[in-house]
C-alpha positions as semicolon CSV with decimal commas, in nm:
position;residue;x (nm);y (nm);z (nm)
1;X;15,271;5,957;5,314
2;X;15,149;5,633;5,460
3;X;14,876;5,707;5,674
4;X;15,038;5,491;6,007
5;X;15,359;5,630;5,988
6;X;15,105;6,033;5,950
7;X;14,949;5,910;6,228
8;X;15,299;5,817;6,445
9;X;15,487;6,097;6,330
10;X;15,202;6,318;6,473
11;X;15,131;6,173;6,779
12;X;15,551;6,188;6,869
13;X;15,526;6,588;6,860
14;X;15,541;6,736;7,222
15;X;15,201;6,917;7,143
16;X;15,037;6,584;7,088
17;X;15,160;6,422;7,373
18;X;14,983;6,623;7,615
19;X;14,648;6,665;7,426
20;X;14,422;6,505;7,689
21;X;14,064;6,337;7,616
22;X;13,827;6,648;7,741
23;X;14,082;6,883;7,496
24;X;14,033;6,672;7,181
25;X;13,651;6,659;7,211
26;X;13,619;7,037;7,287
27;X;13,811;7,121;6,992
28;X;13,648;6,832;6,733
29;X;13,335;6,955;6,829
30;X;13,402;7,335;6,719
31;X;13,456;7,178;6,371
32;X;13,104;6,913;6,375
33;X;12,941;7,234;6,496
34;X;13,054;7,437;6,243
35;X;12,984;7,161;5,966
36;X;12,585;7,107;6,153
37;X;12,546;7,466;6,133
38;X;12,639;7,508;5,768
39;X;12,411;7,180;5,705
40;X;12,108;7,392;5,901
41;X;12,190;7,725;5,730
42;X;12,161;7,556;5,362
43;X;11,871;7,338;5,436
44;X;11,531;7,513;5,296
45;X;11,393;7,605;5,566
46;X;11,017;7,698;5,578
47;X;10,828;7,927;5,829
48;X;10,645;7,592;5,989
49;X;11,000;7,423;6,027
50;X;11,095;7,672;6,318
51;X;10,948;7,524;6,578
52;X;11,006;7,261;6,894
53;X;10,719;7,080;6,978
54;X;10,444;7,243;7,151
55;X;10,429;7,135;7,545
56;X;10,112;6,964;7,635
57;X;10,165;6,923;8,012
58;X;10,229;6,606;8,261
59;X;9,925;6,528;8,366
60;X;9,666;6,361;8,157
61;X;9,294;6,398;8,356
62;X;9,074;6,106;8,322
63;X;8,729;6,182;8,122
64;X;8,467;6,384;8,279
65;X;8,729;6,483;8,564
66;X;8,824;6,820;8,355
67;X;8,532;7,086;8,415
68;X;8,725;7,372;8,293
69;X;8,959;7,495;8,039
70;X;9,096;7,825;8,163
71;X;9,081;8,079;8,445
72;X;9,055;8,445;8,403
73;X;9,149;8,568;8,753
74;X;8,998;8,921;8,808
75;X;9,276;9,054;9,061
76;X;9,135;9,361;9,298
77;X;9,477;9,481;9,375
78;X;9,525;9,690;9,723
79;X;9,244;9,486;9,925
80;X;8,878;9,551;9,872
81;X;8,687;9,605;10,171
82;X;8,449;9,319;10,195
83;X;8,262;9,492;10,476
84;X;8,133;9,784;10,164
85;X;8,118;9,486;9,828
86;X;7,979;9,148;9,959
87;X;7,992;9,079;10,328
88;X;7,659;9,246;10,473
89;X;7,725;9,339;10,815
90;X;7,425;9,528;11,021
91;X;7,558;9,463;11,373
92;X;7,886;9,634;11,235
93;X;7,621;9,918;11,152
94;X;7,503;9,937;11,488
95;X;7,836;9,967;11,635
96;X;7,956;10,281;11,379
97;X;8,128;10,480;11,583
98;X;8,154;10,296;11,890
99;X;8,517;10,140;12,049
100;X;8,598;9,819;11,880
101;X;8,576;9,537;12,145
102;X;8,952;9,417;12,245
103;X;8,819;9,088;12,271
104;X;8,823;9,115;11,910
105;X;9,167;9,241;11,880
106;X;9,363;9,208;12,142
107;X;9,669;8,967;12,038
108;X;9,560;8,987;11,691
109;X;9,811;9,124;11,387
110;X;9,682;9,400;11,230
111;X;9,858;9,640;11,004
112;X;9,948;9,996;11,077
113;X;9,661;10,007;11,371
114;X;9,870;9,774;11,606
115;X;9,938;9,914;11,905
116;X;9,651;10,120;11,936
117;X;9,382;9,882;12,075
118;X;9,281;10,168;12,319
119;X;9,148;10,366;12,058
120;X;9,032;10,180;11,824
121;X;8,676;10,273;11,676
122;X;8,396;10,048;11,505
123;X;8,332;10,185;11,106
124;X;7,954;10,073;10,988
125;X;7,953;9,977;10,645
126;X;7,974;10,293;10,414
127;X;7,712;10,205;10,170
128;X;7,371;9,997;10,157
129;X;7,348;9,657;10,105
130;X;7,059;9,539;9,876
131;X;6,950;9,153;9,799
132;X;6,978;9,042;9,441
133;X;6,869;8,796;9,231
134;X;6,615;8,530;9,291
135;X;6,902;8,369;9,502
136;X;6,896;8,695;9,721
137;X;7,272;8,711;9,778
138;X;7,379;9,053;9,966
139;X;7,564;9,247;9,770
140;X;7,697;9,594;9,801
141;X;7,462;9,902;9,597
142;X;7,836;10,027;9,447
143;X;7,847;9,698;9,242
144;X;7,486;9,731;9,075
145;X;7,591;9,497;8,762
146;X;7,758;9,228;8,969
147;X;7,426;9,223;9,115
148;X;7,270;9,145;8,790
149;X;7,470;8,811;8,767
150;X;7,391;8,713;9,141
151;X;7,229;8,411;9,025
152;X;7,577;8,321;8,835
153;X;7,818;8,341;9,120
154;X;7,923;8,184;9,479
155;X;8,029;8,417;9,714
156;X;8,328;8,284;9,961
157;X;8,288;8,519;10,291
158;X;8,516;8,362;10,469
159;X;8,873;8,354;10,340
160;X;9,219;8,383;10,532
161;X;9,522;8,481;10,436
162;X;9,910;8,512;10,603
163;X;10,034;8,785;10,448
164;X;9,952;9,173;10,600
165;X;10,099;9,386;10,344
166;X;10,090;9,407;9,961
167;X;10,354;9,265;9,818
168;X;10,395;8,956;10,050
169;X;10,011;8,891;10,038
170;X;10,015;8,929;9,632
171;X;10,275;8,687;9,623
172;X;10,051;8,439;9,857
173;X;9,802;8,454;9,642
174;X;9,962;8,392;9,328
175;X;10,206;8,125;9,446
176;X;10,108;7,964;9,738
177;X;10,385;8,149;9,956
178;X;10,525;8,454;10,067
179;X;10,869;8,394;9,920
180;X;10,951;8,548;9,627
181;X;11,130;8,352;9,346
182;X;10,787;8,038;9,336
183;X;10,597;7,970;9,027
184;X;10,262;8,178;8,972
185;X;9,931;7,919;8,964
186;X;9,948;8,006;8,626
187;X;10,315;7,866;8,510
188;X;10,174;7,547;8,692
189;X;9,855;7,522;8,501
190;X;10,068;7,571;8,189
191;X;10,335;7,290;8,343
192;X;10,084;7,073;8,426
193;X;9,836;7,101;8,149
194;X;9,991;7,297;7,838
195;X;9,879;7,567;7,660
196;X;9,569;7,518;7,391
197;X;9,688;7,778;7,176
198;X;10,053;7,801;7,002
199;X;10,023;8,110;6,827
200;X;9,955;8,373;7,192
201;X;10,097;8,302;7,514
202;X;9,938;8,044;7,757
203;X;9,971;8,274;8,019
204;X;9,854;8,619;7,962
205;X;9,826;8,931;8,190
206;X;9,681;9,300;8,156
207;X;9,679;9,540;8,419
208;X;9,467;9,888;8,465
209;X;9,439;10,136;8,704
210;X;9,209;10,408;8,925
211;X;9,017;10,524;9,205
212;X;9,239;10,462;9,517
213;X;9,619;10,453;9,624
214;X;9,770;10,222;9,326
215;X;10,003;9,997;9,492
216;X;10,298;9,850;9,218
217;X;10,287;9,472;9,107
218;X;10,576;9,322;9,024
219;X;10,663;9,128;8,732
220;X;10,727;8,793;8,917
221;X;10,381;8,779;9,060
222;X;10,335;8,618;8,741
223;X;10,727;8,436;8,704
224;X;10,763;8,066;8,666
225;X;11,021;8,086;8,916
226;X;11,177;7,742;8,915
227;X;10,972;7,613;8,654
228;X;11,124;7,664;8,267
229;X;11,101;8,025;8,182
230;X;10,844;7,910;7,894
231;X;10,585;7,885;8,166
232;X;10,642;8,242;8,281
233;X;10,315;8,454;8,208
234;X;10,338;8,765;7,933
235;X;10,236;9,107;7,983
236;X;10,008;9,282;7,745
237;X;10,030;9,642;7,777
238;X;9,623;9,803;7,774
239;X;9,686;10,063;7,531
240;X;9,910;10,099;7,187
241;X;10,012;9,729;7,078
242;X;9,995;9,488;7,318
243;X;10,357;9,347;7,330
244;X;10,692;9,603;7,229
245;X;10,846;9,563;6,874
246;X;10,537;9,321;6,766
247;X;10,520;9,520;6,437
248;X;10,829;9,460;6,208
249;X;11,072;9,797;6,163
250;X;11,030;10,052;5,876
251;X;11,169;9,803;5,527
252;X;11,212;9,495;5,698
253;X;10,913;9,226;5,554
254;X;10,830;8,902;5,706
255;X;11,078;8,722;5,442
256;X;11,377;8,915;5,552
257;X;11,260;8,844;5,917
258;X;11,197;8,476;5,901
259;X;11,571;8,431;5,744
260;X;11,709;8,606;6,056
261;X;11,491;8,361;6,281
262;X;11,648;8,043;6,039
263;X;11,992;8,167;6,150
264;X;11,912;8,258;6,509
265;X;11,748;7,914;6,534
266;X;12,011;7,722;6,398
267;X;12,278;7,842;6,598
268;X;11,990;7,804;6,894
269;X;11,943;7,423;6,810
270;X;12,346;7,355;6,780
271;X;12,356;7,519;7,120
272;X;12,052;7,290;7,264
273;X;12,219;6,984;7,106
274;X;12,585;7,052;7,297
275;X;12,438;7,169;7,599
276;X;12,070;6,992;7,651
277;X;12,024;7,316;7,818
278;X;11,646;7,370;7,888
279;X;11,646;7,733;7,865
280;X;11,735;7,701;7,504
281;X;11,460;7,466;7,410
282;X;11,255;7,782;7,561
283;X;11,435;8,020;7,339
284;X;11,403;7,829;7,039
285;X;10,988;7,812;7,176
286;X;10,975;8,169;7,222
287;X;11,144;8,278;6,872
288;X;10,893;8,100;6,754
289;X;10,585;8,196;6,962
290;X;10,709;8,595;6,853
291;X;10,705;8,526;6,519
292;X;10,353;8,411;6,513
293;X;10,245;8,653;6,737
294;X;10,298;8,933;6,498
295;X;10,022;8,799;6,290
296;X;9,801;8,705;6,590
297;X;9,868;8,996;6,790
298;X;9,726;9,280;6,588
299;X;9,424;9,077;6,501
300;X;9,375;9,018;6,883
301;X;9,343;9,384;6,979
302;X;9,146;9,490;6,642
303;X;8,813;9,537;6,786
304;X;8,658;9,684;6,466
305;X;8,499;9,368;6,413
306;X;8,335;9,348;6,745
307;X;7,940;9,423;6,734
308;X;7,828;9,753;6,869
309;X;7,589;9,578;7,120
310;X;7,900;9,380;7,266
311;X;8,117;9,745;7,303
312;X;7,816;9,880;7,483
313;X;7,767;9,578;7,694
314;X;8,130;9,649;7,790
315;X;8,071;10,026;7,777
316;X;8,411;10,069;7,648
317;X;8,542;10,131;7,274
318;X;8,830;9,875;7,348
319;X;9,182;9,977;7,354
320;X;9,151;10,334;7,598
321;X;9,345;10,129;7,899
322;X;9,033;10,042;8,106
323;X;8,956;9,750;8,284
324;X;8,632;9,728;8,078
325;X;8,855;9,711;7,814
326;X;9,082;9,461;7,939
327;X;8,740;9,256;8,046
328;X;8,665;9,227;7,679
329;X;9,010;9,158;7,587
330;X;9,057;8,853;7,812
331;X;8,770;8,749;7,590
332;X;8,871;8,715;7,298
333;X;9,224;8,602;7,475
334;X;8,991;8,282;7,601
335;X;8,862;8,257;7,262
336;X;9,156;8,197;7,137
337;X;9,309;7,926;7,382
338;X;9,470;8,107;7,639
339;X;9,523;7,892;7,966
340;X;9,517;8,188;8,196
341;X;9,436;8,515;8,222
342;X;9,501;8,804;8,462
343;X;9,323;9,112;8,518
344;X;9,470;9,342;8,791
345;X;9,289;9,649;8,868
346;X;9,559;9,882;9,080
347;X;9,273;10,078;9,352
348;X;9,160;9,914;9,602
349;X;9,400;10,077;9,866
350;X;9,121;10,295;10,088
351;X;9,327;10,418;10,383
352;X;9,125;10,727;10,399
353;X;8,832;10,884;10,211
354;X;8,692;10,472;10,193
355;X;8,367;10,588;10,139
356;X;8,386;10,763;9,820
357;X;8,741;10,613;9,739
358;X;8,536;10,246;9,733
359;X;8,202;10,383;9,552
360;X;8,450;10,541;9,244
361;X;8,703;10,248;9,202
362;X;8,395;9,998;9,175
363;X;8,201;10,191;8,931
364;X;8,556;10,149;8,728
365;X;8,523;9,737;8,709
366;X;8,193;9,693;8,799
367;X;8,041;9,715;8,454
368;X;8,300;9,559;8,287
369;X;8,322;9,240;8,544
370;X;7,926;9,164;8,476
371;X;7,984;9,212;8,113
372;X;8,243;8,938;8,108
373;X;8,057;8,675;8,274
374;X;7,754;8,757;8,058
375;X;7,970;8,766;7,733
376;X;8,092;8,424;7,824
377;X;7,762;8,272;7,884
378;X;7,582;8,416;7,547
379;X;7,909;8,277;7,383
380;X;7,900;7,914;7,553
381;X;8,224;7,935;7,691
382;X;8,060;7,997;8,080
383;X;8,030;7,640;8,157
384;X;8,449;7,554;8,085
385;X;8,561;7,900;8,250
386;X;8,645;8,007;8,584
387;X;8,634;8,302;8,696
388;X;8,746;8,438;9,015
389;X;8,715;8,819;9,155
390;X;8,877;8,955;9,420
391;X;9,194;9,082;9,638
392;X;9,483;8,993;9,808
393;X;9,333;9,050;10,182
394;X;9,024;9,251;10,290
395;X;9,022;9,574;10,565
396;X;8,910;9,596;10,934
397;X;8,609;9,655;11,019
398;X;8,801;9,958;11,264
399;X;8,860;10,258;11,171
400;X;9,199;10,434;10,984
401;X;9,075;10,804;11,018
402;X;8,785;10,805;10,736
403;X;8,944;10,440;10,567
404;X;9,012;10,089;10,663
405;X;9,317;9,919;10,737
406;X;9,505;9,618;10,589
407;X;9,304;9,302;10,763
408;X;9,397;8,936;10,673
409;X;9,145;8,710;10,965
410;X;8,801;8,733;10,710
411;X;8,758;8,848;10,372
412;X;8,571;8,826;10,059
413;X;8,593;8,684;9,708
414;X;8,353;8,513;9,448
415;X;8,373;8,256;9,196
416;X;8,195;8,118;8,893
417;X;8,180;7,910;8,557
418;X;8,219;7,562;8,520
419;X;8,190;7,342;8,844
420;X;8,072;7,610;9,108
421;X;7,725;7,643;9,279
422;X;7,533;7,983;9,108
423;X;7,374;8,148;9,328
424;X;7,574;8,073;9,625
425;X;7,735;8,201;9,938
426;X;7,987;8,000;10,137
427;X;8,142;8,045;10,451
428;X;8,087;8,351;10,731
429;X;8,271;8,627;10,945
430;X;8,183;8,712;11,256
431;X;7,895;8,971;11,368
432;X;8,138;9,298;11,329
433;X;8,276;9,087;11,021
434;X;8,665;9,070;11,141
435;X;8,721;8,710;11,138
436;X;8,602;8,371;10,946
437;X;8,424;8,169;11,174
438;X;8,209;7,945;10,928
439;X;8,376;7,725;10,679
440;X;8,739;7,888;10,665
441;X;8,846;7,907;10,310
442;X;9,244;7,966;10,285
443;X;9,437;8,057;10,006
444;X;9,599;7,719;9,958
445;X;9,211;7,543;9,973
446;X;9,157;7,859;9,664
447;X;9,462;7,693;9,477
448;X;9,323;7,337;9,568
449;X;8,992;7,368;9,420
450;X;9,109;7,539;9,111
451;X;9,358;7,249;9,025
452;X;9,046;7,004;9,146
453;X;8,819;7,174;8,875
454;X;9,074;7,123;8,579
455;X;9,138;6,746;8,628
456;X;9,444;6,792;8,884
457;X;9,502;6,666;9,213
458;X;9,666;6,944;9,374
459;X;9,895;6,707;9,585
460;X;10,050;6,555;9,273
461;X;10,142;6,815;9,051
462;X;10,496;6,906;9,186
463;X;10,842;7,002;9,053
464;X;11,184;6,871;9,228
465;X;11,381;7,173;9,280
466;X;11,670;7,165;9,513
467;X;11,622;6,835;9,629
468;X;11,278;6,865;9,736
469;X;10,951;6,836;9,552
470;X;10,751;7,155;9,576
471;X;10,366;7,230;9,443
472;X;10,137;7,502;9,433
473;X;9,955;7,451;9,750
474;X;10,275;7,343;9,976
475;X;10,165;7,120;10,239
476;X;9,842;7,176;10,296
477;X;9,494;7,276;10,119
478;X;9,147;7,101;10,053
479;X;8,941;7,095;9,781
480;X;8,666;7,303;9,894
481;X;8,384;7,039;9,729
482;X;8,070;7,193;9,897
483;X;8,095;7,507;9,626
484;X;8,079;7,262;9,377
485;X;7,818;7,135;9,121
């Protein structure tokens, strides 16, 4: 049949006639899909060829502006007291038992003591204080081995947070706001900067827990929220293997394995080619990423191969749950080009019984904290890490029965590695240590000076979501430049 009068006779049927534009490329594509798939299928495939390319961030610092590499962000979940680790308070001694001046409270937010200004009592510090180091920085006799590397870190004594309670003031501190549903400082690192390693995720966390009330984390303290969900940190579980199903089942080998990844991959990249839907690219990324990871994995958590001296150093065996454990794990994790690591330690929550409550969850990170930074220095790797230790808030210096409350006007934390003063302390609370009055350090200033030590000006590293641009440190924060080298 001529092919005009084919073409005519078709287009005159009443089916024809009403086949609009939008119908005829819906259906033509089922059949170009169908023939790119088959094309993708048959192709000879090798393991290297299923991949996208590896992100390497938007922002490009200048030479000599990049001090560090990575973070590995010790996280003492449940609020550590400063008033019994690292803010040295005699005055507060003095007072122990005595009514807690109003002038102090009165108006102020406190936690599950508001209300009760009347009655509240003064608490003096529950342990001694001793100076360490030749820099003689005050730290608390529960945290003997952070007091070895006193000369190694800058203590910040005068931090403020918004946030009263757990879950809000985690949040805070991992995104910059109280709202959940906001990337983690971590999923912008890996936004702004990529990941160094292709084979583990950028963004890695490991949680352990003891020696006080163990308050829950959830998952999205470490989401990417808005941000691609390749940004999103991983979870490493402390004992067993790290990540579920890493191991391939009973009779399947990694030939049989990779085929089903050729097939799931082609059918991902049609799907990214029709759609251009970001979320795709990720899980085309992240088939990949697995795949790889059950090679890397395993040789991550085999610590055979780690020297005796290091294990006691650590004084764990490696893989019993611990947060000495995890200390040496995050590592080898920064060994091997992770971007950002996460330690929380789930006991820091001293309502009651502080005194012994605080002495028995230190001795269960103190070791293993001081062991880090040391491993990292006799390694070379000190000088491009950071390395920050601490909580979400801090506790009053009133009492809650034989504990402290929730307190958010002055706390604690310290820093060190690459670009920050050794031997340091920055900032003050006042006498009876309740609120920063010297060199106020907030969260957002935290998030400011991190960015600030990798290269990135925390005011330009934003996403549009929504119609707005967001960032990590909102509207506000400053570089906090007198802590730095």
């Amino acid at each position: 049949m001529n092919s005009s009068l084919e073409t005519e006779t078709i287009m005159d049927t009443p089916i024809a006639s009403h086949l609009c534009r939008r119908t005829f490329l819906r259906n033509s594509s089922y059949g170009i899909g169908a023939a790119a798939l088959q094309s993708l299928i048959s192709s000879n495939l090798r393991a290297d060829n299923v991949q996208v390319p590896q992100w390497e961030g938007i922002v490009r610092p200048l030479p000599g502006q990049q001090r560090i590499k990575r973070v590995i962000h010790l996280c003492m979940a449940g609020g550590p007291s400063h008033l019994e680790t690292l803010d040295y308070k005699p005055k507060l001694a003095e007072m122990d038992g005595k009514p807690m001046p109003k002038s102090y409270t009165e108006g102020k937010q406190i936690a599950q003591l508001q209300g009760q200004e009347n009655k509240l009592k003064c608490m003096g510090p529950q342990h001694e204080f001793k100076k360490c180091g030749e820099s003689g920085q005050m730290i608390s006799s529960i945290l003997p081995e952070i007091g070895t590397i006193a000369d190694d870190i800058c203590i910040i004594r005068s931090l403020q947070t918004e946030q009263i309670n757990h879950d809000p003031a985690h949040t805070l501190m991992n995104t910059g706001t109280s709202i959940p549903g906001r990337p983690s400082m971590g999923s912008w690192l890996l936004y702004g900067l990529g990941a160094e390693t292709d084979n583990l995720p950028g963004y890695v966390v490991l949680t352990s827990v003891g020696g006080g009330q163990s308050q829950p984390i959830a998952a999205r303290q470490w989401h990417s929220g808005f941000l691609p969900s390749r940004f999103q940190g991983v979870e490493f579980r402390s004992q067993g293997d790290p990540v579920l199903y890493v191991n391939s089942p009973q009779g399947v080998d990694l030939d049989n394995q990779l085929e089903v990844i050729r097939a799931v991959q082609s059918l991902n990249r049609v799907g990214n080619e029709t759609f251009q839907d970001p979320e795709i690219a990720t899980r085309i990324a992240q088939y990949e990423l697995a795949f790889k990871m059950q090679t890397s994995t395993p040789e991550l958590m085999d610590l055979s191969q780690e020297p005796q001296h290091i294990l006691d150093l650590y004084g764990t065996k490696g893989g019993d749950g611990s947060f000495a454990s995890n200390c040496l794990l995050a590592r080898r994790l920064a060994e091997r080009g992770v971007r950002f690591i996460q330690l929380y330690h789930r006991g820091w929550d001293h309502h009651g019984g502080i005194k012994n409550g605080a002495k028995v969850t230190a001795e269960l990170v103190d070791r293993g904290t001081a062991a880090l930074v040391k491993d990292l220095k006799q390694r070379g790797m000190f000088d491009d890490t950071l390395i920050i230790w601490g909580g979400e808030f801090g506790r009053t210096p009133m009492a809650q029965g034989s504990g402290r409350d929730h307190h958010i006007m002055g706390f604690s934390c310290w820093m060190a590695g690459g670009g920050i003063k050794p031997g340091y302390s920055w900032g003050a609370t006042d006498e009876l240590g309740y609120e920063a009055v010297e060199n106020k350090v907030h969260v957002h200033d935290l998030h400011a000076t991190m960015l600030h030590l990798f290269g990135i000006d925390h005011t330009r590293l934003t996403y549009r979501f929504q119609g707005r641009d967001f960032r990590l440190t909102d509207v506000s924060g400053h570089v906090v430049k007198e802590i730095l080298t």
